[in-house]
C-alpha positions in Angstrom: 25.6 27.0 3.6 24.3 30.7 3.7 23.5 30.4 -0.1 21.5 27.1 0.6 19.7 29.1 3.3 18.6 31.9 1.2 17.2 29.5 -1.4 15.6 28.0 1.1 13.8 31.4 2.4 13.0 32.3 -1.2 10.5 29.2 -1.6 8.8 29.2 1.8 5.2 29.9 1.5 2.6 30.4 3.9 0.3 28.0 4.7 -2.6 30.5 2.9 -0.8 31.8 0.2 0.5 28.2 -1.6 -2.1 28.2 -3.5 -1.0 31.0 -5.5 1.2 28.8 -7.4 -1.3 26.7 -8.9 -3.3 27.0 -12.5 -6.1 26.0 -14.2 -5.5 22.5 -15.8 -3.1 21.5 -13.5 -2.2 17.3 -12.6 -1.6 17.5 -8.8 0.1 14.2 -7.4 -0.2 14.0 -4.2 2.3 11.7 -1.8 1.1 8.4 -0.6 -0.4 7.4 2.9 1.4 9.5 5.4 3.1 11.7 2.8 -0.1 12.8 2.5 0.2 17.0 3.2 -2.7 17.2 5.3 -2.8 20.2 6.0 -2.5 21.3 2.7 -4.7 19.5 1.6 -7.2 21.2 3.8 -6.9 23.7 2.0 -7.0 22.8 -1.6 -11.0 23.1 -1.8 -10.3 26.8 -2.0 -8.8 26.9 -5.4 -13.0 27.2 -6.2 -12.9 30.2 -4.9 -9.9 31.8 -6.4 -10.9 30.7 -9.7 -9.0 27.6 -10.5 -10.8 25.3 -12.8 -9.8 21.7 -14.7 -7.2 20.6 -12.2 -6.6 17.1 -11.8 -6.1 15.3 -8.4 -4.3 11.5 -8.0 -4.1 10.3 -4.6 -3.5 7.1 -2.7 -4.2 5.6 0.7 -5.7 9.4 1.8 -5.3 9.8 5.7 -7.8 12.5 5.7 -11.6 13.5 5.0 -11.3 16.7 3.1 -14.0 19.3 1.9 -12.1 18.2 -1.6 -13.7 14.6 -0.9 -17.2 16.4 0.1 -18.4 18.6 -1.8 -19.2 18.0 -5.6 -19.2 21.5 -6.5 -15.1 21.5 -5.7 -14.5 18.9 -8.4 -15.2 22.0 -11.3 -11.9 23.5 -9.8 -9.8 19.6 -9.1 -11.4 16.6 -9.9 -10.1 13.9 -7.4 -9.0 10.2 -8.5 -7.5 7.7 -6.3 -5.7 4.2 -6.7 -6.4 2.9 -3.4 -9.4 4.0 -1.6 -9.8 4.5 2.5 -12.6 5.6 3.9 -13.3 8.9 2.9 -13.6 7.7 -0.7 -15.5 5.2 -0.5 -17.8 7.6 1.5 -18.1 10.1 -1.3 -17.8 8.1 -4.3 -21.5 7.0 -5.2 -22.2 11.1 -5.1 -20.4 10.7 -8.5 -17.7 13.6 -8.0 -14.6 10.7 -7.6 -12.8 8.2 -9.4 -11.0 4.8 -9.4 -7.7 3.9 -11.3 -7.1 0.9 -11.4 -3.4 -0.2 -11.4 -0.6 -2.1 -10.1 1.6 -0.4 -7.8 4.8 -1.2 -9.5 3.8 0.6 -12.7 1.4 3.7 -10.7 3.2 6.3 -12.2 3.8 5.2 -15.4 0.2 5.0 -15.9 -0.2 8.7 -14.3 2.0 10.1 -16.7 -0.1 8.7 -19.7 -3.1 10.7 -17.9 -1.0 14.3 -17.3 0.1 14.7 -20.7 -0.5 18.0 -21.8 -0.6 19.1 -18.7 1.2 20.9 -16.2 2.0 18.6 -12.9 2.6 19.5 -9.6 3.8 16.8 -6.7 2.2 17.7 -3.2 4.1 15.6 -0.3 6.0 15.8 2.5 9.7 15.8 3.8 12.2 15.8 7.0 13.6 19.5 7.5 16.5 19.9 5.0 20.2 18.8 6.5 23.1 21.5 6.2 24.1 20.3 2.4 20.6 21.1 1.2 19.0 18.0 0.7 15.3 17.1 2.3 14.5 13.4 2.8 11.2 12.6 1.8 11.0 10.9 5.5 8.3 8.0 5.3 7.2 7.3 2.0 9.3 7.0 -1.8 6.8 5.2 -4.0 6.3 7.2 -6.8 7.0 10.6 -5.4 11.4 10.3 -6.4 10.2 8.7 -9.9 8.1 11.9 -10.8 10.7 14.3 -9.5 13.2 12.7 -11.6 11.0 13.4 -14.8 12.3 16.8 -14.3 9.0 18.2 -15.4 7.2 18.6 -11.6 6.5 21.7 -9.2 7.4 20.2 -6.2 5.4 21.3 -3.6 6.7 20.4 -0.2 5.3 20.0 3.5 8.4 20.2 5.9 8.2 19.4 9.5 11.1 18.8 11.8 8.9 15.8 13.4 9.1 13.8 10.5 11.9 10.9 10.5 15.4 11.6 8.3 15.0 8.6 6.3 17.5 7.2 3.6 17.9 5.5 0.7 17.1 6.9 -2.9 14.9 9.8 -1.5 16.7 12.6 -1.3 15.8 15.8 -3.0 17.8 19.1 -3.2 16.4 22.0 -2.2 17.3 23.7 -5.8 14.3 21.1 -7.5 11.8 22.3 -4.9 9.4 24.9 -6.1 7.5 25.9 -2.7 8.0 25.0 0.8 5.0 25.4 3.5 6.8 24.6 7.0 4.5 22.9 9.7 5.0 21.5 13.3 3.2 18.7 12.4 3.7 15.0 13.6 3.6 12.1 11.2 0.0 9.8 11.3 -0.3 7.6 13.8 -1.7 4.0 13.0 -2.2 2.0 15.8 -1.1 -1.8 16.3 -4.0 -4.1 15.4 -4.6 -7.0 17.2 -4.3 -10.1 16.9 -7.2 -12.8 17.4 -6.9 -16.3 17.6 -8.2 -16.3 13.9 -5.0 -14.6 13.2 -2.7 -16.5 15.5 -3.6 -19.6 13.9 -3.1 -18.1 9.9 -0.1 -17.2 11.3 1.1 -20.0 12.8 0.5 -22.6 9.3 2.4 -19.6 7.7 5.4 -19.6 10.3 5.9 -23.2 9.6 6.2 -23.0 6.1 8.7 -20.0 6.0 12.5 -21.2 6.2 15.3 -19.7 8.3 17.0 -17.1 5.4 13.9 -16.7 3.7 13.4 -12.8 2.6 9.6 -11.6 3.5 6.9 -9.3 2.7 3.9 -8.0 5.0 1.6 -6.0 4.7 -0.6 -4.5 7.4 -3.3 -5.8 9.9 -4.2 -8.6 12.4 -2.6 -11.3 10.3 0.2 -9.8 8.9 0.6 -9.1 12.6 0.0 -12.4 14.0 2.7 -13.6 11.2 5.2 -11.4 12.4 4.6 -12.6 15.7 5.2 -15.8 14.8 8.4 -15.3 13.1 10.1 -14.2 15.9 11.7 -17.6 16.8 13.2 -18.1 13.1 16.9 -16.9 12.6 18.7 -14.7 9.4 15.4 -13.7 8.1 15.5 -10.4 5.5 13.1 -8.0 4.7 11.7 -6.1 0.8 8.2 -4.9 1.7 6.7 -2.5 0.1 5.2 -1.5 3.9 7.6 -0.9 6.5 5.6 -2.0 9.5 6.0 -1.5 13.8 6.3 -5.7 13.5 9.0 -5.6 11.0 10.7 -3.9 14.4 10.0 -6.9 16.4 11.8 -9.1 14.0 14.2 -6.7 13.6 14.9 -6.3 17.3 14.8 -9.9 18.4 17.4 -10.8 15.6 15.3 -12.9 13.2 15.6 -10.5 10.8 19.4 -9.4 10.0 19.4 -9.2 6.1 22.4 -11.2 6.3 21.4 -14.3 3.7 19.2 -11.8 1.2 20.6 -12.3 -2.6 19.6 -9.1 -3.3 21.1 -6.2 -0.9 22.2 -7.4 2.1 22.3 -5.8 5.5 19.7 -3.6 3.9 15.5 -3.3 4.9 14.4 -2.6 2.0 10.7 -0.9 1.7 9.0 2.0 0.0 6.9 3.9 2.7 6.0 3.5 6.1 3.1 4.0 8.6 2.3 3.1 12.0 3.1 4.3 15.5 5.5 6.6 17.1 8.2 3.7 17.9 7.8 2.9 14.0 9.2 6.5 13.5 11.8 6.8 16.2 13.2 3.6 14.8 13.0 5.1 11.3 15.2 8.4 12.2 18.2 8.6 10.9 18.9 4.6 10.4 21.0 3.9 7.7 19.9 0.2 7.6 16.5 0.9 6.1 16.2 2.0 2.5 13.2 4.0 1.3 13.2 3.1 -2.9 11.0 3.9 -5.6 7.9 1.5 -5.9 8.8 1.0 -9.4 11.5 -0.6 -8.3 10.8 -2.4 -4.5 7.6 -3.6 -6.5 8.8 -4.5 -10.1 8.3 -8.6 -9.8 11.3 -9.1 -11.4 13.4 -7.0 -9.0 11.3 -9.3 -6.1 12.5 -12.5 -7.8 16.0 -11.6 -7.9 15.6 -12.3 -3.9 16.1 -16.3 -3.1 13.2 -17.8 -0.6 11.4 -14.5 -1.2 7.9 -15.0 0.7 5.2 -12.7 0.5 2.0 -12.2 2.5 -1.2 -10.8 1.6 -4.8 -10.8 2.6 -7.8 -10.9 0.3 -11.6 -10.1 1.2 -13.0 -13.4 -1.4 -11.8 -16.0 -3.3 -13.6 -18.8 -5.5 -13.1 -22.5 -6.2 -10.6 -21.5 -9.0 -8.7 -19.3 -7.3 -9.7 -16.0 -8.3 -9.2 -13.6 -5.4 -11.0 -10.3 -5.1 -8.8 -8.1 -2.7 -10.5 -4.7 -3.2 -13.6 -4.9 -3.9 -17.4 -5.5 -2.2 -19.1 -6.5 -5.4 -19.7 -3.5 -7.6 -18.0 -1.2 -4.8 -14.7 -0.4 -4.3 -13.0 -0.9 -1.2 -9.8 -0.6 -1.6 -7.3 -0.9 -4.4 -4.8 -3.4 -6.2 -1.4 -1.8 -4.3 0.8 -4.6 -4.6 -0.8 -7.9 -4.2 -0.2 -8.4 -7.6 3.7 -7.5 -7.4 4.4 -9.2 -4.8 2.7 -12.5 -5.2 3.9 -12.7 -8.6 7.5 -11.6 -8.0 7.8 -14.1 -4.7 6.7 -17.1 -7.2 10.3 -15.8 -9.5 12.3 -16.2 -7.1 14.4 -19.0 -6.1 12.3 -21.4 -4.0 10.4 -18.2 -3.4 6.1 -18.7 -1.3 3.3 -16.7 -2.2 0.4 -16.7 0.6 -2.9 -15.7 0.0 -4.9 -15.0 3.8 -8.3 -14.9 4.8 -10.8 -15.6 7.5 -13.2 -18.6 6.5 -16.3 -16.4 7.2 -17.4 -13.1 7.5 -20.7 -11.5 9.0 -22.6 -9.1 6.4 -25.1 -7.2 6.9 -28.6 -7.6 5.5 -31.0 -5.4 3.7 -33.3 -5.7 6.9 -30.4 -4.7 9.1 -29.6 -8.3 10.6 -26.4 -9.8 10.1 -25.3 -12.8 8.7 -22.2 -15.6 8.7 -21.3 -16.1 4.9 -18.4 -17.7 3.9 -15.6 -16.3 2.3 -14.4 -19.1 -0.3 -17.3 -19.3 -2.5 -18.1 -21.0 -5.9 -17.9 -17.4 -8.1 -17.2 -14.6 -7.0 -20.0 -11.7 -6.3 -21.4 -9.8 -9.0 -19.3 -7.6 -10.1 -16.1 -8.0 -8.2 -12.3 -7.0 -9.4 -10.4 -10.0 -10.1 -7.2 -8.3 -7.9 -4.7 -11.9 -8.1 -5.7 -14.0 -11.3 -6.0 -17.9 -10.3 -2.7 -18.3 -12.6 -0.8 -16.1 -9.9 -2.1 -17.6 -6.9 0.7 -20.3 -4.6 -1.3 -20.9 -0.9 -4.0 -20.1 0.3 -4.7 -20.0 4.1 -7.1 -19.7 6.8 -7.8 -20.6 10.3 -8.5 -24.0 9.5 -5.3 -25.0 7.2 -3.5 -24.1 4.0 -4.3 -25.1 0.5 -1.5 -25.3 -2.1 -2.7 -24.5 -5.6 0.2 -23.7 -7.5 0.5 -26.3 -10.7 -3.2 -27.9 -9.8 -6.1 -28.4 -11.7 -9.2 -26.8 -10.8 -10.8 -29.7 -9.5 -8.1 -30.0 -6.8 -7.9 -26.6 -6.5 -12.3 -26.6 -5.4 -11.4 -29.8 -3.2 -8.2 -27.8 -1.3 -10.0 -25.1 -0.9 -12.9 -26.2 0.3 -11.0 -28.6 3.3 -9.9 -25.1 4.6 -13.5 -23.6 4.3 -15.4 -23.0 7.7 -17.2 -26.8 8.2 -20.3 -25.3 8.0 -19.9 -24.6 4.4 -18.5 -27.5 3.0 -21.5 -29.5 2.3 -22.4 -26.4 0.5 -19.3 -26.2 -1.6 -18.6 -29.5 -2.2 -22.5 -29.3 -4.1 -21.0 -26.5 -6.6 -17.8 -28.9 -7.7 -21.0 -30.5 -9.9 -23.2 -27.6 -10.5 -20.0 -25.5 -12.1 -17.9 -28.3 -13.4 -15.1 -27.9 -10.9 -13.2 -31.4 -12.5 
């Protein structure tokens, strides 16, 4: 044990002097969502000043706005590129200093490594404080972080902080593949419930009734996912591989719909690949055996999802057209968002045994107008806008659903596809829509 302490001395670093270890040309990975090392982070603008130039940045889901994200002058020292945007990039990206990659969440390091050769990378992220046989867990999130460690070509640069939950699973790292260690008090982010409106009650309601008792499901986060949980509360032997372990995954959990009893693929086991949400979230977390944090390449891998019978998975999109084409990411020419793992998971719940793929949206949406005013558009539209990603392809695509019913599309031609989708448009629009079956030769 003493020798495990005295390795562990040897690599702690001050919060101001970490970025010693760094060099010119580096590729830093950074940990996803809330393995996000904020406060180090905060201080990686100030490579700029110590002379560090051509590093590379990757990030995902950032919880923070950081002078990084700011200031153009900061990308001549680390140029910062993210895979799914929050606010703070899609702030700063039309100043031209940031950029998108695109790519499914399954394959997100696979696709980094391609971009880091030749160079030396370095893995920023956080971890629970190390346990008396010298291992750290990396606490809430496991997507790629374990996948780029295992390369054995990483600095591993860790954030450790006794508040963070001791999570398990196949994220644990020993304390001899860890390069520097910045201790913090600091508490994991905090994401707040959302609520639930009667939009959302209703999507999740259809949804409910169409998910069978021993079904395995995915959510993801937000009033409907919500709302869905909510109303699976009165099913029974219900499992759970998510790639987002959410606060009302607890609910299910706690009120015994969910046991992991009838899932094909590891039962008696939650399976997910990072969490984020409230305190309760985290408590629950702590040192619970029953929930497994795995590598997104595998919890996301559609053929890994498909080896789960009655897999379901939920997912919202922001438009969809009278094919089926859904746009999850973007508004038009600007990105929103990203891909994450709509893709994964819809595709992988349609390989499993009697799996369901839902695709979720309000009917309408109010925009705002050059003038400033606001206006009610629909949401299921002939084409899609100018510009927008194609995130789920029409082949990919099972339900569809919103406040005012559910369209199956899976196996149906586009024709029925425009007329199923427009019978759960908002009535208001489907005078509208039925006019563009003709104009676009929807048959």
């Amino acid at each position: 044990m003493e020798k495990l302490a005295q390795l562990y001395r040897e690599k702690v670093s001050s919060l101001e002097s970490f970025l010693d270890h760094f060099k010119d040309q580096d590729f830093i990975v950074v940990g996803l969502g809330g393995s996000e090392p904020m406060p180090l982070m905060n201080e990686l603008h100030k490579l700029y000043d110590k002379g560090i130039r051509g590093c590379q940045l990757s990030n995902t889901l950032p919880m923070g706005d950081y002078p990084l994200f700011n200031d153009p002058k900061y990308s001549e020292s680390v140029r910062v590129n993210g895979w799914f945007y929050t606010g703070p990039l899609r702030k700063n990206h039309p100043k031209g200093h940031l950029s998108f990659q695109p790519q499914h969440l399954h394959r997100a390091l696979d696709k980094r490594l391609v971009a880091m050769a030749g160079r030396r990378k370095v893995l920023m992220t956080t971890a629970a404080s190390m346990d008396e046989h010298g291992y750290f867990s990396l606490s809430i999130g496991n997507t790629y972080e374990m996948q780029l460690i295992r390369t054995g070509e990483v600095e591993v640069v860790l954030e450790v902080s006794p508040h963070f939950p001791r999570t398990f699973g196949d994220n644990q790292v020993h304390v001899s593949d860890v390069a520097v260690i910045v201790e913090t008090d600091r508490m994991p982010p905090l994401l707040p419930v959302a609520d639930c409106s009667e939009k959302d009650e209703a999507i999740g309601q259809y949804i409910s009734e169409l998910i069978e008792d021993g079904s395995t499901i995915q959510l993801g986060i937000g009033g409907i996912p919500n709302a869905v949980a909510k109303a699976l509360v009165g099913k029974k032997n219900l499992g759970i591989h998510t790639e987002m372990f959410t606060d009302g995954m607890i609910d299910l959990l706690e009120s015994g719909a969910v046991n992991n009893k009838h899932k094909t693929l590891y039962p008696d086991k939650t399976i997910c690949t990072f969490a984020l949400g409230t305190e309760r979230l985290y408590q629950y977390l702590h040192n619970n055996p029953s929930v497994w944090f795995m590598p997104g390449r595998w919890t996301n891998d559609p053929y890994v999802i498909g080896q789960n019978d009655n897999m379901v998975s939920i997912n919202t999109t922001i438009e969809i057209d009278l094919t089926g084409q859904c746009c999850s990411e973007s508004m038009g020419y600007h990105q929103f968002s990203g891909t994450g793992g709509q893709a994964d998971t819809a595709i992988g719940a349609q390989y499993s045994k009697n799996g369901k793929s839902f695709i979720t949206l309000y009917s309408t949406a109010m925009v705002k107008q050059p003038d400033g005013s606001r206006k009610c558009v629909s949401k299921i539209v002939p084409t899609l806008k100018d510009g927008a990603v194609v995130t789920l392809s029409r082949n990919d695509v099972d339900y569809v659903v919103t406040e005012f019913g559910v369209a199956a599309l899976r196996g149906q031609t586009i024709g029925e596809r425009a007329k199923r989708l427009i019978a759960i448009a908002h009535p208001d629009f489907r005078a509208e829509l039925e006019r563009s079956i003709e104009a676009y030769q929807f048959y």
